[in-house]
PAZAVO-927772 format. One record per residue: residue in one letter; chain; x, z, y of N, C-alpha, C in turn. Coordinates in pm, 1 decimal. Atoms other than C-alpha are relative to their C-alpha. Last residue first. Layout:
+------+-------+----------+----------+----------+----------+----------+----------+----------+----------+----------+
| rest | kette |       nx |       nz |       ny |      cax |      caz |      cay |       cx |       cz |       cy |
+------+-------+----------+----------+----------+----------+----------+----------+----------+----------+----------+
|    A |     A |        X |        Z |        Y |        X |        Z |        Y |        X |        Z |        Y |
...
+------+-------+----------+----------+----------+----------+----------+----------+----------+----------+----------+
END
This chain:
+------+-------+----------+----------+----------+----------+----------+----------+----------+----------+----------+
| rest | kette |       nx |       nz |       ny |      cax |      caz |      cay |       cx |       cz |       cy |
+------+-------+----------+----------+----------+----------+----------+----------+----------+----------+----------+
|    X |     A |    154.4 |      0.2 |     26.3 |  16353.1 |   1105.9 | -16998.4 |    -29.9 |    -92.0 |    -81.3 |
|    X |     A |     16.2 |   -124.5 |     83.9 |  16754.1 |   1196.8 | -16990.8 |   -168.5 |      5.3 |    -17.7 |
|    X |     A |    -82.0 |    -33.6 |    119.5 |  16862.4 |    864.8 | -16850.7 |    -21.3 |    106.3 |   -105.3 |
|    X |     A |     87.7 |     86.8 |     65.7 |  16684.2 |    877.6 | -16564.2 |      5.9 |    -24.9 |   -154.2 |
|    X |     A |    105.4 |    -66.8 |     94.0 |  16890.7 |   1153.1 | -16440.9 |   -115.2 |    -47.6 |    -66.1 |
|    X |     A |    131.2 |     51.1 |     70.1 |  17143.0 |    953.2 | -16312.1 |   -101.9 |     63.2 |    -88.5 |
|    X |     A |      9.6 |    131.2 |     89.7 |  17475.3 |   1109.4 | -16224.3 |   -121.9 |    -13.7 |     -8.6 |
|    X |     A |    161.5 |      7.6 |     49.1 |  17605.1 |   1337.4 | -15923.2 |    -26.4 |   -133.0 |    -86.0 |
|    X |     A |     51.8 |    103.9 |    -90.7 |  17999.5 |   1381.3 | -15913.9 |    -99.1 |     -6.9 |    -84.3 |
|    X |     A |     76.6 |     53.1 |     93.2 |  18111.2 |   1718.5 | -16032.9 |    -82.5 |    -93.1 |     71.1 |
|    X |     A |    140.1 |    -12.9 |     50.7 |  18334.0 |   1949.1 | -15845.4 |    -30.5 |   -165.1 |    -97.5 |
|    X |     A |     92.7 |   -113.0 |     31.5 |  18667.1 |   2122.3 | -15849.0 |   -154.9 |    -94.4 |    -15.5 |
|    X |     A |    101.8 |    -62.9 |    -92.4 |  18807.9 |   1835.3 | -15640.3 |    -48.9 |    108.1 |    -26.8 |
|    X |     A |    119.5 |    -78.3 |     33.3 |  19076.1 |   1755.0 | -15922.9 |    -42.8 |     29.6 |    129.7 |
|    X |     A |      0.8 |   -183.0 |     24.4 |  19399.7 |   1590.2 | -15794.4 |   -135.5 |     10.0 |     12.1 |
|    X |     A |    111.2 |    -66.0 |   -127.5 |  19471.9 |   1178.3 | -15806.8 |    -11.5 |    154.3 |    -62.5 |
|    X |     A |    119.9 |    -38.7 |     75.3 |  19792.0 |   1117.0 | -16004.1 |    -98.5 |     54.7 |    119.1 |
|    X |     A |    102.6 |    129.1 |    -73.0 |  20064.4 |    936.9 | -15706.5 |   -129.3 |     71.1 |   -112.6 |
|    X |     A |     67.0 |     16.6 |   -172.3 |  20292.9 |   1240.6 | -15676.0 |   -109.1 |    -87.8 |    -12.7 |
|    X |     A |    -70.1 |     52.7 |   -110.2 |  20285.5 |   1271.3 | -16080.3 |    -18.6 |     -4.9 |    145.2 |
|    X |     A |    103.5 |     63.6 |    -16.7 |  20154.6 |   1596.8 | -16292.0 |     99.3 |   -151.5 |    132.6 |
|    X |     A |    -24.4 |     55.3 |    126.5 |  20387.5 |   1836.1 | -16418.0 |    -43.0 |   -117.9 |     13.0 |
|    X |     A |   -145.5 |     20.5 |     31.6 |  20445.3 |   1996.9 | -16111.0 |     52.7 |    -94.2 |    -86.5 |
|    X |     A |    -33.8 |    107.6 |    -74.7 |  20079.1 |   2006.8 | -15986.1 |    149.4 |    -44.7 |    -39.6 |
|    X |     A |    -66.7 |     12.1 |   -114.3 |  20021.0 |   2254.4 | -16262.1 |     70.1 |   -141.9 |     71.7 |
|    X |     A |    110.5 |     72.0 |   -122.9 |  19727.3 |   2210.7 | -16489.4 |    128.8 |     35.3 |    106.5 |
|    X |     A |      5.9 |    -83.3 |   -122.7 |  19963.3 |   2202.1 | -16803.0 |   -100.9 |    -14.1 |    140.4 |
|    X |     A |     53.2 |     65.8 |    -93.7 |  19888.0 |   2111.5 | -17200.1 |     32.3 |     73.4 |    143.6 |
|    X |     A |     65.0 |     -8.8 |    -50.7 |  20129.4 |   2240.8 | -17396.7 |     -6.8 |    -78.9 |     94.7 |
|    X |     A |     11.3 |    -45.7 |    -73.9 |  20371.6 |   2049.2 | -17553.4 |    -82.8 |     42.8 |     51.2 |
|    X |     A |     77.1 |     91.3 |   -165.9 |  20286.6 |   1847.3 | -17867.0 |     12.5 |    179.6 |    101.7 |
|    X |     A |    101.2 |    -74.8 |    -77.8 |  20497.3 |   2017.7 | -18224.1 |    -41.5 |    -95.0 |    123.5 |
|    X |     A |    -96.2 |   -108.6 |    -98.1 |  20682.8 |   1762.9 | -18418.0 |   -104.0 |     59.3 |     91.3 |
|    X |     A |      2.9 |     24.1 |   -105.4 |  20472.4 |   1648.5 | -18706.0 |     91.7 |     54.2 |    119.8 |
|    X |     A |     87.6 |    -29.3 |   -102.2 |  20578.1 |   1752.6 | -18984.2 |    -33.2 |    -43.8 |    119.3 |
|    X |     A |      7.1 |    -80.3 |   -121.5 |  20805.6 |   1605.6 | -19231.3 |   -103.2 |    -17.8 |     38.0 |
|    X |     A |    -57.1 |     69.5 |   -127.3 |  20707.6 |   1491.4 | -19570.5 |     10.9 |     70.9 |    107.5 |
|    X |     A |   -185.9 |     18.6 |     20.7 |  20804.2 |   1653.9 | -19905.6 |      4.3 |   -108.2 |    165.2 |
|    X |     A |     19.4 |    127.2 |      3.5 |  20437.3 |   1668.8 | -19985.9 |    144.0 |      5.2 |     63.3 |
|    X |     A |      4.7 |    -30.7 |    116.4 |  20453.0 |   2055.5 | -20005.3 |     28.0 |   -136.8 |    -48.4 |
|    X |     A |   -178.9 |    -49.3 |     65.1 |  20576.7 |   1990.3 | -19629.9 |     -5.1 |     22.2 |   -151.1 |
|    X |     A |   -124.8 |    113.2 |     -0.1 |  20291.1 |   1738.7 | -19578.7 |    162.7 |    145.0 |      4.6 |
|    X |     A |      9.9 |     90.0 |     77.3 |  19999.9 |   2007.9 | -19684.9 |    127.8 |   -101.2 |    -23.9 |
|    X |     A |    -46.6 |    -32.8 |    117.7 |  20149.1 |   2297.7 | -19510.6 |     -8.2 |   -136.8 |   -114.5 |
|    X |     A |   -172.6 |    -39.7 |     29.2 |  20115.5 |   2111.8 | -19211.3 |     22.1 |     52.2 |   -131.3 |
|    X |     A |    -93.9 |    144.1 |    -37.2 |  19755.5 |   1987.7 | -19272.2 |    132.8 |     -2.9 |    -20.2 |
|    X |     A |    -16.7 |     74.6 |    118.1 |  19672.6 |   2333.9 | -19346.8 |     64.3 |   -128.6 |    -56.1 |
|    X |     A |   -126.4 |    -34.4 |    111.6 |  19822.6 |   2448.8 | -19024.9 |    -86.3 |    -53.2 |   -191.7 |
|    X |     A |   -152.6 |     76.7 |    -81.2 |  19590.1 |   2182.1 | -18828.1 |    112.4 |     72.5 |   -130.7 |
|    X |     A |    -36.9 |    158.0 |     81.6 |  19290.7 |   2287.9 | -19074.5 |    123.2 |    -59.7 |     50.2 |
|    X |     A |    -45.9 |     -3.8 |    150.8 |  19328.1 |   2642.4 | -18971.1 |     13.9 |   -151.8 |   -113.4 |
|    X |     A |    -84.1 |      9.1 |     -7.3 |  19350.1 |   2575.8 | -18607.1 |     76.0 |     36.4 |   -162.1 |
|    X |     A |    -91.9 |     62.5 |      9.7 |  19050.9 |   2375.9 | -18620.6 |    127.8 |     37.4 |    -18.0 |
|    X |     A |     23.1 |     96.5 |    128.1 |  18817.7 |   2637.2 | -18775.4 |    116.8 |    -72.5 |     19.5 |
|    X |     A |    -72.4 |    -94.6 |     86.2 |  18995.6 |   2919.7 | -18493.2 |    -29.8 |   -124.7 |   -131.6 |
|    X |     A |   -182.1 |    -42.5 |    -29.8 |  18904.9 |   2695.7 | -18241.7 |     69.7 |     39.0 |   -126.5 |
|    X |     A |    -38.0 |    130.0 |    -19.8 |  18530.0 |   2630.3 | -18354.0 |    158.0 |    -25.8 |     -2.3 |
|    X |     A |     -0.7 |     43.0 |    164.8 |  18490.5 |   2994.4 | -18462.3 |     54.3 |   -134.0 |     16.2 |
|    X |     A |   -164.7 |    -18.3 |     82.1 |  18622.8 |   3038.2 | -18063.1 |    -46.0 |    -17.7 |   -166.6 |
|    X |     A |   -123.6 |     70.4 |     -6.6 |  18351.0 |   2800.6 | -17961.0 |    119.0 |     43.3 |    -76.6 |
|    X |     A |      1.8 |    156.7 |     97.2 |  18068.7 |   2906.1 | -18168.1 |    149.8 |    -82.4 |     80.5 |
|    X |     A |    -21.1 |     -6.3 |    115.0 |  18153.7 |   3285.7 | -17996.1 |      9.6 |   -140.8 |   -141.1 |
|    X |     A |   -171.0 |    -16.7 |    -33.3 |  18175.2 |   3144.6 | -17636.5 |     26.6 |     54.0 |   -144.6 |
|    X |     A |    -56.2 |    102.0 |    -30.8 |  17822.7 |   3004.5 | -17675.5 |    161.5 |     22.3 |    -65.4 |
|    X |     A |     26.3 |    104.2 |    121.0 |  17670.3 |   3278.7 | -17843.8 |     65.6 |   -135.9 |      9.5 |
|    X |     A |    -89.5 |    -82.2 |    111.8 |  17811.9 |   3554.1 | -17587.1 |     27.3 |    -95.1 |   -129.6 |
|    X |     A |   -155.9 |     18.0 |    -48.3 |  17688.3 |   3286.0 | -17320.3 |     64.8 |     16.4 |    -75.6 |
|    X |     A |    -11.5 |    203.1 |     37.9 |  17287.0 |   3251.8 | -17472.5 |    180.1 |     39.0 |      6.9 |
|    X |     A |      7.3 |    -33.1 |    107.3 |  17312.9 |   3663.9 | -17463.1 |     47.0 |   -128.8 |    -47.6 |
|    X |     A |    -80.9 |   -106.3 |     61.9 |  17367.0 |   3668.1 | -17092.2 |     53.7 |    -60.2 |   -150.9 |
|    X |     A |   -142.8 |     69.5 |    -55.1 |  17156.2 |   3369.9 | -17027.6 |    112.0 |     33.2 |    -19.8 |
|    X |     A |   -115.3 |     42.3 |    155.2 |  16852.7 |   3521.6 | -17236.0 |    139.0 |    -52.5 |     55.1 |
|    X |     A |    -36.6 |   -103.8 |     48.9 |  16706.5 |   3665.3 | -16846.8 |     74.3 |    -28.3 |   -170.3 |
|    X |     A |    -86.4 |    -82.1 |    -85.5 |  16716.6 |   3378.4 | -16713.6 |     57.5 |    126.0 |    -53.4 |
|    X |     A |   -150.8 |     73.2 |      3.3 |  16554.6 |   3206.9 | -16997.0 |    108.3 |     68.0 |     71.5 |
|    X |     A |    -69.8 |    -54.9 |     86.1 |  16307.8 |   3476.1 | -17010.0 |    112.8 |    -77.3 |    -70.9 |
|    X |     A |    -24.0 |   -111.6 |      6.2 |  16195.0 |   3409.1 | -16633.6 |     93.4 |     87.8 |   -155.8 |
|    X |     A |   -152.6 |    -34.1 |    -93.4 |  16212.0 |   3051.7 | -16712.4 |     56.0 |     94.9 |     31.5 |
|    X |     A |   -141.4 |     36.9 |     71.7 |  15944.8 |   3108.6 | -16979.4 |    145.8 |    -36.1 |     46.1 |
|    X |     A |    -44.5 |    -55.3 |     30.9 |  15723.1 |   3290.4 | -16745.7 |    140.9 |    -25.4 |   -106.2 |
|    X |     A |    -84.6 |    -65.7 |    -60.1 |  15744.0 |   3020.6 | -16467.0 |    -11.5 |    147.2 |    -93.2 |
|    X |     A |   -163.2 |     93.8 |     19.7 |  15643.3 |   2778.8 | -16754.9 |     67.5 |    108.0 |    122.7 |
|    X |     A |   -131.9 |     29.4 |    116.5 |  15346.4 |   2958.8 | -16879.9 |    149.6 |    -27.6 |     33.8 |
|    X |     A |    -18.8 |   -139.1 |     61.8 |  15208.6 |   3080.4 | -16544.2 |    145.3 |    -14.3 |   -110.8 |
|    X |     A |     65.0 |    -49.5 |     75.7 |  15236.2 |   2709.5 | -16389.7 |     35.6 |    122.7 |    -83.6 |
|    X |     A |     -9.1 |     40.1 |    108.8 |  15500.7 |   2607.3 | -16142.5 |   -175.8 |     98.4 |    -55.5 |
|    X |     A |     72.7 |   -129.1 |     40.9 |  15366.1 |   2613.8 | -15792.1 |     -3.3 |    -87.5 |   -154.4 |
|    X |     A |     42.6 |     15.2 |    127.7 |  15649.8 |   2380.2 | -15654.8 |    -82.0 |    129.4 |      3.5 |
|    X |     A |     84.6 |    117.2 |    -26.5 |  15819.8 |   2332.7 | -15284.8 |   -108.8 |     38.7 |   -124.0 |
|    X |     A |     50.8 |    -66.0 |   -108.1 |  16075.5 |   2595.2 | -15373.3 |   -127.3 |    -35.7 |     76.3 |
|    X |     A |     52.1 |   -122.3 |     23.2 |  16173.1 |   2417.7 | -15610.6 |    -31.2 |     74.6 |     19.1 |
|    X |     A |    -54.4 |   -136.3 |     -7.4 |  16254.4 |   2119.2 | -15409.4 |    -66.2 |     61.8 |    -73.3 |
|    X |     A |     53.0 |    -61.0 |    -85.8 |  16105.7 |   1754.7 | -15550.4 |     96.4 |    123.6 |      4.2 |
|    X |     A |    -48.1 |   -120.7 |    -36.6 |  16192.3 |   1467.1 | -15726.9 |    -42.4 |    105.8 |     67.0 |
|    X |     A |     91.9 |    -52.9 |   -131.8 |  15960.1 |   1199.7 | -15896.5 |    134.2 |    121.4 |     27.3 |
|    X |     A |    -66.2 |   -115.3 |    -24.1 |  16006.0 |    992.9 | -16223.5 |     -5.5 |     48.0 |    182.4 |
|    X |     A |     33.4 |     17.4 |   -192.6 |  15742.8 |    748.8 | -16308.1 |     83.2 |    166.5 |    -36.7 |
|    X |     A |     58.6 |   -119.5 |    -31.8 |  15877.8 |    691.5 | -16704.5 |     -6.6 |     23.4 |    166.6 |
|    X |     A |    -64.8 |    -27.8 |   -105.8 |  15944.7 |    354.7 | -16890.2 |    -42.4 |    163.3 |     82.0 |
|    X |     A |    -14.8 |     80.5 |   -104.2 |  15736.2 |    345.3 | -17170.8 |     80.2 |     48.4 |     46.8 |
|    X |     A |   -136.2 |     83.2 |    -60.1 |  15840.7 |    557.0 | -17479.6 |    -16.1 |   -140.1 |    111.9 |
|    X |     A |    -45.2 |    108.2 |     73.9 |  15448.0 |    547.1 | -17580.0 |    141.3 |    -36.0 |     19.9 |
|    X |     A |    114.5 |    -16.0 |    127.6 |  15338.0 |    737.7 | -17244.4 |     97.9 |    -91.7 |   -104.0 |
|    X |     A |    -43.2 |    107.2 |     22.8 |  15586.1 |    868.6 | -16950.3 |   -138.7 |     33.2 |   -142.7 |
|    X |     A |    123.9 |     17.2 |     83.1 |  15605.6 |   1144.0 | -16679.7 |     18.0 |   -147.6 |   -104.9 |
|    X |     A |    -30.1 |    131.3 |     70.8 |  15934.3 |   1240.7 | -16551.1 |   -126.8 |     40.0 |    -79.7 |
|    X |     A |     34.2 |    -34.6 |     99.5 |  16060.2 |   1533.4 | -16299.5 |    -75.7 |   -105.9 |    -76.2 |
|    X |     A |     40.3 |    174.7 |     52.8 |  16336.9 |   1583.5 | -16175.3 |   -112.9 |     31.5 |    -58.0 |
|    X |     A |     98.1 |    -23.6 |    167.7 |  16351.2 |   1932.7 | -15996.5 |     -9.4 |   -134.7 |     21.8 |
|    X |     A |     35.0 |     88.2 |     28.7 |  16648.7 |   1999.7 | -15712.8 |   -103.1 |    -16.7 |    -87.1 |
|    X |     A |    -23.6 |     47.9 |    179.0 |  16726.0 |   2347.5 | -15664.3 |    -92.2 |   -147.7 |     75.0 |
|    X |     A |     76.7 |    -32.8 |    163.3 |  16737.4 |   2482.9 | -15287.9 |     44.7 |    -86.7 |    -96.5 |
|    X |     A |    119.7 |     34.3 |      2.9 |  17018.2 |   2432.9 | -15020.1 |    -62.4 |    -18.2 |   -126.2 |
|    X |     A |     86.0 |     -5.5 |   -103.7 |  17305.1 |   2578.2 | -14888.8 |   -127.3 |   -105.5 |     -7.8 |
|    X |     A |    -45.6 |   -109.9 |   -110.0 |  17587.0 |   2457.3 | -15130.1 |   -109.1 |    -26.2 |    105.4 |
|    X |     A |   -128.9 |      6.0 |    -64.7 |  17407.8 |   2286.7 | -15409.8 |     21.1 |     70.8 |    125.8 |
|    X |     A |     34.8 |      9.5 |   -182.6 |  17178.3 |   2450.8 | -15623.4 |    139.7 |    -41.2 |     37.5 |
|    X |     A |    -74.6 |    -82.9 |    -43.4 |  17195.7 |   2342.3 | -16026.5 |    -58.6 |    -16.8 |    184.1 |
|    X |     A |   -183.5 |     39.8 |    -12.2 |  16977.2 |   2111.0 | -16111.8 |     41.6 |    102.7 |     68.1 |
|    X |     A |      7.8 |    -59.5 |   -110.4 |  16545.6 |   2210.5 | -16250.6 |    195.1 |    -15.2 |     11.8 |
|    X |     A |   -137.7 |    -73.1 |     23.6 |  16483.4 |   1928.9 | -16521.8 |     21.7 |     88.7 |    152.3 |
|    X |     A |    -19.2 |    -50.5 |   -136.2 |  16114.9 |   1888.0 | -16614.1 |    141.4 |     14.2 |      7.6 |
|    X |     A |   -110.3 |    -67.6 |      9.1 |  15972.5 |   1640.8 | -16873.0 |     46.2 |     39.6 |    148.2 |
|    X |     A |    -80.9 |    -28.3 |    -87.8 |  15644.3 |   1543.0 | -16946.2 |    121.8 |     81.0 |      0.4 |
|    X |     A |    -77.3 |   -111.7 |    -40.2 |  15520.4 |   1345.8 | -17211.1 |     33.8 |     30.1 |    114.3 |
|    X |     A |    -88.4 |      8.3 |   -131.1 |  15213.9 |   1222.3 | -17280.2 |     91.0 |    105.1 |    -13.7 |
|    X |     A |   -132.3 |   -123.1 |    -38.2 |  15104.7 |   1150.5 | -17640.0 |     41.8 |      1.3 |    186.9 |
|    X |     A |   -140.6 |     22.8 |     50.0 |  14773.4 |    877.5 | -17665.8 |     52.2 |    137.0 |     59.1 |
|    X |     A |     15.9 |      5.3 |    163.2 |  14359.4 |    921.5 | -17691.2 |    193.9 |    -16.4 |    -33.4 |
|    X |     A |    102.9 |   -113.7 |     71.8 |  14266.0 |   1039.6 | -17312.2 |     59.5 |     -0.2 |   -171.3 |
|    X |     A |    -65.4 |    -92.4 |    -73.5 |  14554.1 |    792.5 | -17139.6 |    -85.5 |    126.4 |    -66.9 |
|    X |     A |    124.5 |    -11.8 |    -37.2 |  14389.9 |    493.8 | -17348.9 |     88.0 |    169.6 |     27.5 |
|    X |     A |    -38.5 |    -71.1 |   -138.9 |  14695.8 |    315.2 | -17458.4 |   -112.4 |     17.5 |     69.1 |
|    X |     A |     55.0 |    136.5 |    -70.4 |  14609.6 |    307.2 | -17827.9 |     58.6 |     81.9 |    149.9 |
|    X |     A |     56.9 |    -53.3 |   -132.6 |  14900.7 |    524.7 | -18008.4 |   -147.8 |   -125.7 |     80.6 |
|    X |     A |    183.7 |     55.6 |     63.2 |  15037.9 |    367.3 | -18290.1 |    -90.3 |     43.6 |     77.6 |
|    X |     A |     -2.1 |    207.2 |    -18.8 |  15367.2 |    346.2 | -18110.2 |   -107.1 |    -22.1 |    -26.8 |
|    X |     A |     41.3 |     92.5 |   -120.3 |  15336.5 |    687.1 | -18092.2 |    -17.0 |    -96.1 |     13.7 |
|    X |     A |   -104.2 |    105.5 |    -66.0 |  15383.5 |    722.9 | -18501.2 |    -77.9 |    -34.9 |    133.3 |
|    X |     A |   -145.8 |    -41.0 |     18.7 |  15225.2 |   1028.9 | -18691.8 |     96.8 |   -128.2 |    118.4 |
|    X |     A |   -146.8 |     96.1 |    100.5 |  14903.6 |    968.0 | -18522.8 |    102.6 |     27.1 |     -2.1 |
|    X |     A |   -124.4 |     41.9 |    -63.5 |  14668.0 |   1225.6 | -18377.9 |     81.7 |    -83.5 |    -98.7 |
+------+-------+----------+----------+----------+----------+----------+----------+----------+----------+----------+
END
């Protein structure tokens, strides 16, 4: 095998294939979406959709979803813990910062108002949140 695809001959037996699967959230009242994206040599990639429900994944891959599902929990705790370290990092460099320019003889910043999600704060003419998430291009990710 060659360190560099590119060096690849294009002889479908002797080069890298990749495939890539993405399974999308369900939308209201109807199965999962699956992208899914074949490609050689960073060519372009024949991408394909289908229901999940539709699919006979393979052993391997419907056991490793099974222990994704099941890590989801644990994944979350890990999530929401790198955030608040994240939080807590920035809010010690913010007051450092401050301490820094008052030892430095300059004023502080003047505090920034919380942020608000109430319609109150917000003008009559600002458009208002839907709650959801307009569909993007999944081509892009193969």
């Amino acid at each position: 095998m060659n360190d560099n695809i590119f060096d690849e001959p294009y002889d479908f037996s002797q080069c890298t294939i990749q495939v890539s699967m993405q399974i999308l959230p369900r939308g209201e009242g109807t199965d999962r979406t699956v992208v899914i994206g074949v490609r050689n040599h960073q060519d372009a990639p024949i991408v394909r959709t289908a229901s999940l429900s539709t699919l006979t994944l393979p052993a391997i891959l419907s056991e490793m979803l099974t222990q994704l599902e099941l890590d989801m929990p644990a994944r979350k705790l890990l999530k929401d813990e790198r955030e608040l370290e994240e939080k807590v990092e920035a809010e010690k460099k913010a007051a450092a910062k401050t301490v820094t320019r008052k030892a430095a003889g300059k004023p502080a910043s003047p505090p920034q108002p919380p942020a608000s999600d109430s319609a109150a704060s917000k003008p009559a003419d600002a458009p208002q949140s839907t709650g959801q998430v307009a569909p993007m291009s999944q081509i892009a990710l193969f």
